[in-house]
Every structure is written in C-alpha cells, then in structure tokens.
N, C-alpha and C positions, 0 to 999 in steps of 0.2 A: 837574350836567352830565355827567361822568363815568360814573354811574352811567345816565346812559339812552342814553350809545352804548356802552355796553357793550352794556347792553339789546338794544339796536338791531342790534348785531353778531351777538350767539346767537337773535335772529330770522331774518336774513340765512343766517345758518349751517343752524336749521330749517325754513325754507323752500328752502335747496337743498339737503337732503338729500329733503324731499321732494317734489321734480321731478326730482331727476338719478339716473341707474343706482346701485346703492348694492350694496358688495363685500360678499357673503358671509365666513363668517368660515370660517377651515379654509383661508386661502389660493384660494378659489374665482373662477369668473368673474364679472361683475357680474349684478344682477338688477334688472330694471323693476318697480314699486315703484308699483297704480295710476296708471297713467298715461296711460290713455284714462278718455274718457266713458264713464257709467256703463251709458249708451244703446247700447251696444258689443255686437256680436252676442258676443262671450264678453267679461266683465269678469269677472276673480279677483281678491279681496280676497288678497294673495299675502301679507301682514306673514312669516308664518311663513319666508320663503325666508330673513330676515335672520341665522336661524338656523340655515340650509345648509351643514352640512358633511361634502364626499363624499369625504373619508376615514373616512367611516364608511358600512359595510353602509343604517343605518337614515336615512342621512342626517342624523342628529341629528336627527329631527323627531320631533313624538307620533305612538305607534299610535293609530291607530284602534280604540277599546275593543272588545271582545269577537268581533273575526275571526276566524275559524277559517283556517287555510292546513292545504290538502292535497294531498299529491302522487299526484295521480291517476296517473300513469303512472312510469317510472323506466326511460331505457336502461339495460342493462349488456350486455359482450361475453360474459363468461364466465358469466351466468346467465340467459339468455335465456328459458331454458322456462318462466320465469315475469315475463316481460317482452313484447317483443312475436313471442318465436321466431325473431327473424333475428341477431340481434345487432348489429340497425342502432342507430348512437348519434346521431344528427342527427334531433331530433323538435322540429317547428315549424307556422306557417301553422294555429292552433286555430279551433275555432269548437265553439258551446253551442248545445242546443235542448232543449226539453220535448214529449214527444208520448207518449199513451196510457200518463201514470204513468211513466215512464222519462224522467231526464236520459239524454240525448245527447252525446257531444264527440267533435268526429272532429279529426284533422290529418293533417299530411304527415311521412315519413319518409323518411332516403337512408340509407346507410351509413356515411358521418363528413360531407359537408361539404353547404354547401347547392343546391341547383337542380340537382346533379348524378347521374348515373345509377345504381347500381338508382335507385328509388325507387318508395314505395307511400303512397296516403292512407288510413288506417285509422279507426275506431271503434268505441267502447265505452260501455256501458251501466251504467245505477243504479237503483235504485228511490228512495234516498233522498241521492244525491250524495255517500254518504260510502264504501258497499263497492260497488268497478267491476270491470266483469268483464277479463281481458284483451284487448288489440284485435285487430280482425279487419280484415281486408280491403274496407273499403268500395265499392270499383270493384276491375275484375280490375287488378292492374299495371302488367300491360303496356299499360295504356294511359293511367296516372292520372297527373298532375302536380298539382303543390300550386294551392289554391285559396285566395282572402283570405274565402270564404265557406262554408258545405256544405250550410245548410238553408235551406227554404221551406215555410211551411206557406199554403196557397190556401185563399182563401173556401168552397171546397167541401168542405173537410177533409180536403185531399190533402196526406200530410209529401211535399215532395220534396229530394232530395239533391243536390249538384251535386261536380264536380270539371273540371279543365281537361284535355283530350284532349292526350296526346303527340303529338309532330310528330317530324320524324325527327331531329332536334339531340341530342346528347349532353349537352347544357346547355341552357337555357332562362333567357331575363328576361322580368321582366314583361310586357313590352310585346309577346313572343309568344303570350304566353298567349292566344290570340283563339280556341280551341273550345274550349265547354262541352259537357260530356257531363249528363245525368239520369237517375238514377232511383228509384222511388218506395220509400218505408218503411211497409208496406201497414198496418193496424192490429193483424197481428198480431208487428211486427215483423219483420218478414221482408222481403228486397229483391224488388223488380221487375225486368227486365228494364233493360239500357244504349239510353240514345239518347242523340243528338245535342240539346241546346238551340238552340243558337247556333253558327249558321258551319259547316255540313256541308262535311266532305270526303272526295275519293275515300280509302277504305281503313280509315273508321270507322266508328259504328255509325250504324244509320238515323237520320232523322230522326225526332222525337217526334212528329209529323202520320201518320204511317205507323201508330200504334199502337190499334188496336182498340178500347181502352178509353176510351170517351168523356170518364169524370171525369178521369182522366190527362191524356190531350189538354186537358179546360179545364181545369185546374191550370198545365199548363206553358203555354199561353196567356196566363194571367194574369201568370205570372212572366216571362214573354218581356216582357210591358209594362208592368212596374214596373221602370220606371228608376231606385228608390235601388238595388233590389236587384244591380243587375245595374252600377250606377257604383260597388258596392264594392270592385270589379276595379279591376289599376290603369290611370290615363289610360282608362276609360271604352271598356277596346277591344272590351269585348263589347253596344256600346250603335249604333256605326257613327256615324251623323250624328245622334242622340238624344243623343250623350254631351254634356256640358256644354263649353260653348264655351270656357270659359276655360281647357282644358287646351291650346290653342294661342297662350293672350293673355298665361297669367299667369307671369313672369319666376320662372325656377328660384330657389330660396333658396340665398343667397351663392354662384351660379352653377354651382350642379350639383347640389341637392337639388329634384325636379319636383315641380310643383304635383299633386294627383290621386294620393298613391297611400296605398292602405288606408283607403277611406272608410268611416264609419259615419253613422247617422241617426238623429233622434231628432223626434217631432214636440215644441213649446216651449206652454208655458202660452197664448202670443197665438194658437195655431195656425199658424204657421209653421214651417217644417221644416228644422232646424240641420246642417249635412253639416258635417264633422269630417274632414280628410285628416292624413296623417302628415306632421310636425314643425307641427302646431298650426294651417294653413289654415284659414278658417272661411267658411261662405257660408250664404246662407237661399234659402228659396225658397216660396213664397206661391198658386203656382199645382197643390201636388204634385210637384213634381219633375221640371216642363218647362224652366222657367228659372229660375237663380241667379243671385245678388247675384255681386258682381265679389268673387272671395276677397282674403280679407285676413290678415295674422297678428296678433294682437291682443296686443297686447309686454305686457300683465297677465298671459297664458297664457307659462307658461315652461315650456316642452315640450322632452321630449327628440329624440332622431332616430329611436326608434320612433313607436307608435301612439299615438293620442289615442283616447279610448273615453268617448260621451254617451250617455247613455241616461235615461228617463221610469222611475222606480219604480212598485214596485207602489204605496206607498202616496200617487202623486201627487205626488212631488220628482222631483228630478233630481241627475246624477252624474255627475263628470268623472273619469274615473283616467288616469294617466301617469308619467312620468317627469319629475320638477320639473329639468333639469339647463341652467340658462344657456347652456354652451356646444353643447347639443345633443348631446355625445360619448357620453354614460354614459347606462345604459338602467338605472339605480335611483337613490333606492329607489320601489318602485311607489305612487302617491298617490292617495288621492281627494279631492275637494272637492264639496263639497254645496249645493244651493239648493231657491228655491220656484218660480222662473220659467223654469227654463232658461237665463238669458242669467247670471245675476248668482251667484257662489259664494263661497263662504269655507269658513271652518276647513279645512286643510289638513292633514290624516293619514295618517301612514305606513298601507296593507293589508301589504306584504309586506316586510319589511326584515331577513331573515336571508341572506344571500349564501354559499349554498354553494359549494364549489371546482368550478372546472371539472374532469372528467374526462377527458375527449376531444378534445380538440383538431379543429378543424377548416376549411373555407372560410366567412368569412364568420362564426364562432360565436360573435358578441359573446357578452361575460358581460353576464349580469342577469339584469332582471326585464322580459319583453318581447312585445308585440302582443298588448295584454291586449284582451278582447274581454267582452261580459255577453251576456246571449238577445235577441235583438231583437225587435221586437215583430211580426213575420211569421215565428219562428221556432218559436213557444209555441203547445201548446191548452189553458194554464193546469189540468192536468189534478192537476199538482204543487203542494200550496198551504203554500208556505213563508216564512213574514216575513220573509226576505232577501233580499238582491242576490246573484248569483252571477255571477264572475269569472273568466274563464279565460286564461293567459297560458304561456305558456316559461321556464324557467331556464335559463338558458345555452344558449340553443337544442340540449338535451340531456335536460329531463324537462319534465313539463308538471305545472300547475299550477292548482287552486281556489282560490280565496278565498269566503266567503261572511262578508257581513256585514251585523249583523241590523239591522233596517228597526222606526224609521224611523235613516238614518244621523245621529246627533249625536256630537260630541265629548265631550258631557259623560263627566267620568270616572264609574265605577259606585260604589256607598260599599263601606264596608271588608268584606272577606270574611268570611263566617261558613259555611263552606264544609264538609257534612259527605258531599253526593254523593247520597244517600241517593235523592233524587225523581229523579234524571238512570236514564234508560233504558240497560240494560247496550247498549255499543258506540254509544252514538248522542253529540252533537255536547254537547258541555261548554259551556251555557250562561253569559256573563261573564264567560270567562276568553280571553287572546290564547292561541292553538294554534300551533305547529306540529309536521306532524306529517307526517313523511317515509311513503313506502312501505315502508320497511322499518324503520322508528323510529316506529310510528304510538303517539299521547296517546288514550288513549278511559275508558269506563268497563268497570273490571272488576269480580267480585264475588272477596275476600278469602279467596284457598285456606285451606280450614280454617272458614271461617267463613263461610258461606255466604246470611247474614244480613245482610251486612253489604259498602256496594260503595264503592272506593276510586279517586282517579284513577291510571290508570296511565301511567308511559314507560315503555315498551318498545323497545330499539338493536339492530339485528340488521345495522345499515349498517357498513361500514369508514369512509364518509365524513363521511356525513350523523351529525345528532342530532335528538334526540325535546325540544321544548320546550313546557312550560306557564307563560302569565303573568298574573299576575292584579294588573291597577290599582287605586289605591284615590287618595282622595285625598290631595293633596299635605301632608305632613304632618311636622314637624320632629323630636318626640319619638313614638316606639311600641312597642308590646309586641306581638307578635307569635309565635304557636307552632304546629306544625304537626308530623303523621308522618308518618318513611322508614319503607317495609320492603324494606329489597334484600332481590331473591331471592338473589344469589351472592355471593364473594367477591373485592375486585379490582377489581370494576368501577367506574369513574369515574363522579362524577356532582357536583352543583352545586348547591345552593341560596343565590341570593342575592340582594341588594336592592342599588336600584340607586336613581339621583334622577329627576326630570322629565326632563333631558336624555339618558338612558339609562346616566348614565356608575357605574360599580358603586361599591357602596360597600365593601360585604364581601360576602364567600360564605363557607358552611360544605361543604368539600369531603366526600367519600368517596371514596379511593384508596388505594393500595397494600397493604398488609397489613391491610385490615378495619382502617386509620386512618380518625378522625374529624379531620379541620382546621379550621381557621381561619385564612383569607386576610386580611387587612387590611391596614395601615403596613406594613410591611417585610414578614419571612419567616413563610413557615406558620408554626402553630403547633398543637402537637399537644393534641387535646383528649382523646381518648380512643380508644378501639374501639367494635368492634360486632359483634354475632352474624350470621351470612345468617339469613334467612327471621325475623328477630324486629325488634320495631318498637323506634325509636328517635326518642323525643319529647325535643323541641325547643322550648326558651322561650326568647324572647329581648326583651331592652329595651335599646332602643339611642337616643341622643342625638345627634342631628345637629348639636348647635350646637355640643357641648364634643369630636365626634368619637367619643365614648366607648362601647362597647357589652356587655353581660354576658349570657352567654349560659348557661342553664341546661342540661345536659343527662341524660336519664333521670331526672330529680329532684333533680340536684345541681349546685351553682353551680360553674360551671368557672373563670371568670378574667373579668374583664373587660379588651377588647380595643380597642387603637384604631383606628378603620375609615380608609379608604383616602386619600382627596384629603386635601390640607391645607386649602384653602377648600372647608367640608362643609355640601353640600346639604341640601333637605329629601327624605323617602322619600316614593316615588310606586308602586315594583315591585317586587314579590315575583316570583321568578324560580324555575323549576325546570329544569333542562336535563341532560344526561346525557353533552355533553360541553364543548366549550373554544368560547368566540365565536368566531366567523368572523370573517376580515377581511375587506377589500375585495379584491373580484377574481381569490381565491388560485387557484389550480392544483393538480392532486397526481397523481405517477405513479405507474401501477397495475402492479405489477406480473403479469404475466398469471395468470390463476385468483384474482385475492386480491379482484377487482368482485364477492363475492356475499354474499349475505345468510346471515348465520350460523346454523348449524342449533339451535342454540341461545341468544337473545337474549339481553341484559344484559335484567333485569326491574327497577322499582322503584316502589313502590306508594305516593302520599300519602294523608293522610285528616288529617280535622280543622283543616283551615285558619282561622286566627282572627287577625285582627291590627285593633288597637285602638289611636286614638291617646291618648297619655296630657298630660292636662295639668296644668297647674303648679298 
C-alpha cells in the first residue's frame, strides 16, 4: 500500500511539473514548458530552456555545430578610417539581400545613441560574405532615418532600396516613421536617383510615379502593394487602412510592449503565411496578406524583447532565431530552433554566445545580441549559391554582425577532428568548426610563412577588446587523447587552448603568456610547463580522464606532469577550444581610454595545424 502512494505521489509531482512554469537553473525566471497545442501557429519543443542559465554569455545551452560568426562591421572613435569614416558608434536597424553576386547589408547609424540626430543609413558589399567593403552612404543623410527594412527585389528584376524620410524632429519613434523614400541598385551596382514610396511631402523628393523609367515605376508598384513588405514597419504606418487591423484590437504586452513592431514573414509548408512581430506575436494569413488571424503569443515561444526572425530555407525547413529570455529583459544568447513545417521546432542552439564588452555607452544601447534578421525571400536573385542560412544582427547596438550556418540546420554534433586544413581555400570559411572571428581578430586560413606548402588555421588579435575564437565539437566523450600545433608569431602574447564539457564549463586550458611560459590551468594555480620559441611550433599531446579528473600532458615529445583538471564533479569532453584571449562575461563594459579604440599595427598571430582528438576506450 505504501509503496503505490508513494508511487502515486512522484506521478502527481511529474505531472505538474509538466503543466506548470518550471524555474530555470542559474537563479532565472520561469519558462513554459510545451504548453499549448501542437496545432499552435508556433509550437517549440523548448526542453532545453530547463537548462537556462543567463549568467552566462552562451546561455548554458549547445552551439549550434559548425557557425561561422563574423563581424562585418566594427565602430570605433579613434579609428575610423577604416570603419565607417565618422566615428559614429550607434550601428543598428540591419537588413540582408543577395543581388547580381554580391551579399548586400545596409543599416542605420547616429553618433552614440539611438533615433537621434546626425544620423546616416549606410551599406556594404561582398562577393562571398566573408571580405566586406567599408560602408557607404546608402541615401544622402540629410534625409535618411532608420528603416526595420532596405531591400525589394520585384518580379521584373528591379533590386529596390528603401529608407524612411526625415521630418523636422530631432528625434524620431517609430510611429513617425510614415515616408518612405526609394531607390533603385541598378545591375551594375550602382544607385538611381531618390523618390518618395510612400506618403509624399512638401520638401522631399518626388514621388516614384514622376520617374521615366517604366521598370522602376512597376517595381515600386509592386512593392507599393505588397503588404508584408511594407507591415515590416512598425504598427503598419506605411500601409494606411491596408495595415492589419489588429494593431488597434490587440492589448500591449504587460501594458506597454505594442502589438506590431519589426515584422517578418515567412510563407509555412500548408501555404499559409506566418508574420512574426517583436516579443513573439504570432498571426497567419491565408489570403496573402489581406487578412490575419487575431495575434497571439504562443507561451512555447520564449522570446526576448528584441526581434523574432522566421524564415523558409534553402533546403525546404524552416528557422526561428531569437533570444530564449523568460523575462523578456535580455537580448542573448542569440538561438535558433529548426523544423519541417513551419509551425512545429525543436532542438534549441546557441548561433552566437560570446558577449563582448560594451564600448560606448549610449541611449537605448542594450547589450547583446539583437534584431537578428536572414534574406527574405523578396530580397534575393539567388545569384549567390551557398548551403547556408545567413544572419544578420547588432552587438550592443555598436557593431554589426553574420552568422552563417550550414544547411541543412541539425544539432547533430560532427565526429572527432582529424583536422589538417590542407582542402580549405586560403581566406575562406573553416568548414566544422564554431568561428568567431572579430574585424580586427579575424580566424581564417593562411598558408605557413616559410613553408608555403603547407596551410594552417589562423587567429589573428589586433583588437584591445575583442578575441579571435575557433572551436571545434566532437562527440560527448569521457576519456581522450587529443593533440594539436601552436606556432605564435611573437613573444608575450596571450592565448588559450582548452577543453571544455557539453555544458561549456572548462575543464583545463594550456595557456601561453608572459615570458614565452607554457601553462597549465587546472585545480588550483597554474602551473608551469615549460617555454617556447616565437615563430617555432609547439606540439601538444594530451590524455586526459574525465572520470578520475586526471590529465598528462605531453609536450614537444616529453611527458610533462600529469595534472588535475578543473570541477570536482568532472564532466565528459565535448570542445576543444582555441581563443587568444580570456571568456567574456555577461554584459561587461570597458573604458577606452581615447586613441587606445584601434586596431594594432601589428597583430598577436598564432597558427594551429594538426588537430586530432580520439576517444580512448578501456
């Protein structure tokens, strides 16, 4: 009898945990835990959130295998000339396009804070999304305000551009934003002439019906009456009485976050078309884009108070990115979640989880990772044929940011590295390995000075703030042997290698620092292993035991010590880690002091080659 209400009781007990909010760990808000129908215009298979913890950068949660993070652009005050030439540091409001072989990303700029005066929206180009040119001026500025959108490409093969017309305010919200300006990106790259889209007034430029060019005219015709296009503004103010009705019906979230703003679209495997508003709204619509379902927030979807971002893959899935944050406050770490239908996603992985310091202080400049955006499909002349998803979002509304990752999106980890470089294309994208890789700390491949036979991955540091990171998954695995080459170029310079478990947390690192020391970080204090010459390589074997803690680290060919690695309850190894400086925390800050923002005329260099780790069994 005893034994079945006991029974009885640890069913009771698993049954409301899985109906009611259920706390994150890390001290967090609560998280909904499927809890609608599956029939649900967004349902997230969300388990992973149980493992939420936002004191940390990544969230505690998995990468997502083999992403590339690149920082397409980078403010600084004191180095501008190779920045965007003003020394403005408030860069936000992105958007992505593909047209005539060139990626596209344009955004807005101010001088520290947001919606306020100068301000310019700018764009920049790529052949291959990985080297971008400096941005330019996309509209004159004196007349350009940020836009939640910038491209249209029309059935007749017209790229058109867009930006929101100044008004005479010194400040701007959304809800002013009511004239659109256009114009065209001819096919030789090159701009057209300014018009008016939407909402002409006295002291702007004409209206786009004035223009000569007949395929212009039906271009922006066509974009005049495409209502997702133009509902991606916020509350629908460039749409008049077109806009969807429920920006007057549907009740602000917890009474002062509005229904309607930074919409995206996606059409859904039934052929219905999914609109996505920021802090997670959700609506369908069945006719094109005349009438929507009555929005709703879908308590599976745990969205932060940035953007929600839905899009249709190339290879026929679909894809949610956001900010998983309960309480709405925190805009990281950035996530995606993947399906077959559009309505229905799971696995949950980190794209971007390294949180640099803010630099710049300003109005409005949350930290994170935020108003991530991918190409839409009215933005593309699929001209570009690349098996990934491509992402574009802000850091600290301060640099702007890539992600690309390769299609088809799975969680599956990749198997163990056997990693020699050798087929990867000098300067191009390091295939199964997680990147990142700053503008002034870029990861890529180079070919091994001296030996020019032979190509290695590099990190390269030329930032004050930022680091250069490569990491490479393998699977989860208790006991391993693992080895791999450094060649620092110089002397002094910091840098890391170290292995870490599923939940990110480090086990050991083998440092390089101060006097051409080799270390070992583990249990307690470094410990010194040896030296090293600059510019000569330094092989590394290592076999280390997760269950006894225990690790013996070979180095140049000679057994150094065996060491005790980190936690007292020891994980299994999941990441091999290279980085060139110290983890980020969450949120951090740092003061510059002036002239010290610039990219060193001579970088920290350090070359791997030979990557090999093998699990070992008993």
């Amino acid at each position: 009898m005893k034994t079945n209400i006991i029974l009885l009781i640890f069913m009771g007990i698993a049954l409301l945990m899985m109906s009611n909010p259920l706390t994150s760990k890390g001290g967090n808000p609560t998280v909904h835990l499927n809890s609608e129908k599956k029939d649900s215009v967004i349902w997230v298979d969300n388990k992973e959130l149980l493992r939420l913890n936002l004191n940390l950068p990544d969230g505690g949660l998995s990468p997502q295998p083999g992403v590339l993070n690149l920082q397409l652009f980078r403010s600084t005050r004191d180095n501008a000339e190779i920045a965007d030439g003003d020394g403005w540091t408030y860069a936000h409001h992105m958007d992505l396009a593909i047209w005539k072989g060139k990626y596209y990303a344009a955004w807005n700029m101010t001088l520290k804070d947001e919606d306020r005066l100068p301000s310019k929206v700018v764009y920049a180009t790529s052949p291959d999304g990985i080297t971008w040119t400096n941005p330019v001026d996309l509209f004159p500025r004196e007349s350009a305000w940020a836009c939640r959108f910038y491209f249209f490409r029309a059935s007749n093969d017209r790229m058109l551009s867009f930006c929101v017309a100044k008004n005479n305010a010194s400040e701007i919200s959304e809800d002013m934003k009511s004239i659109l300006q256009v114009r065209e990106i001819k096919s030789n790259h090159q701009l057209g002439p300014v018009y008016i889209l939407v909402n002409p007034s006295k002291g702007t430029a004409p209206l786009f019906e004035t223009s000569k060019d007949k395929g212009f005219v039906t271009a922006c015709r066509e974009a005049v009456s495409n209502n997702m296009l133009l509902e991606q503004q916020d509350y629908g103010v460039f749409l008049g009485d077109r806009k969807m009705v429920w920006h007057e019906k549907t009740p602000p979230y917890k009474g002062s976050f509005k229904f309607g703003k930074a919409f995206c679209f996606y059409h859904r495997a039934d052929g219905k078309i999914v609109g996505l508003s920021k802090m997670g709204f959700a609506t369908t619509s069945d006719d094109n884009g005349k009438k929507w379902s009555e929005p709703l927030l879908p308590t599976s979807l745990t969205a932060g108070s940035a953007k929600v971002w839905g899009q249709k893959t190339n290879d026929d899935r679909y894809v949610l990115a956001y900010n998983p944050d309960p309480n709405r406050s925190k805009r990281f770490p950035l996530v995606v979640v993947q399906g077959d239908d559009g309505s229905h996603f799971k696995e949950m992985r980190v794209v971007h989880g390294e949180f640099s310091p803010l630099r710049y202080p300003g109005l409005y400049k949350d930290p994170g990772y935020q108003y991530v955006r991918g190409i839409p499909e009215w933005s593309t002349d699929h001209s570009l044929k690349d098996n990934a998803l491509w992402l574009i979002y802000s850091v600290n509304k301060e640099d702007i940011w890539l992600s690309r990752i390769p299609l088809p999106v799975r969680s599956a980890l990749p198997g163990y590295p056997k990693d020699e470089f050798q087929s990867i294309p000098l300067g191009k994208i390091v295939e199964g390995w997680n990147i990142y890789s700053p503008k002034w700390a870029p990861v890529s491949i180079l070919t091994e000075p001296g030996n020019p036979k032979n190509k290695c991955l590099s990190l390269e540091d030329g930032d004050p703030v930022e680091h250069a990171q490569a990491m490479r998954l393998f699977p989860t695995t208790p006991v391993i042997e693992a080895k791999f080459r450094i060649r620092p170029r110089q002397s002094g310079a910091y840098f890391e290698a170290e292995m870490a478990d599923s939940d990110g947390n480090q086990l050991f690192q083998i440092n390089l620092q101060n006097e051409d020391e080799v270390l070992f970080s583990g249990k307690g204090n470094l410990h010194d292993m040896g030296y090293y010459q600059p510019n000569e390589w330094i092989d590394i074997l290592i076999k280390a035991d997760s269950r006894t803690g225990f690790c013996t680290i070979t180095l140049n060919g000679t057994i150094v010590k065996s060491y005790l690695m980190k936690p007292n309850n020891y994980q299994p190894f999941q990441r091999l880690i290279f980085r060139t400086g110290k983890r980020f925390g969450v949120g951090a800050t740092v003061t510059l002091t002036p002239g010290s923002d610039r990219k060193s005329e001579k970088p920290d260099l350090f070359l791997i080659d030979d990557v090999v780790v093998n699990p070992i069994k008993d």
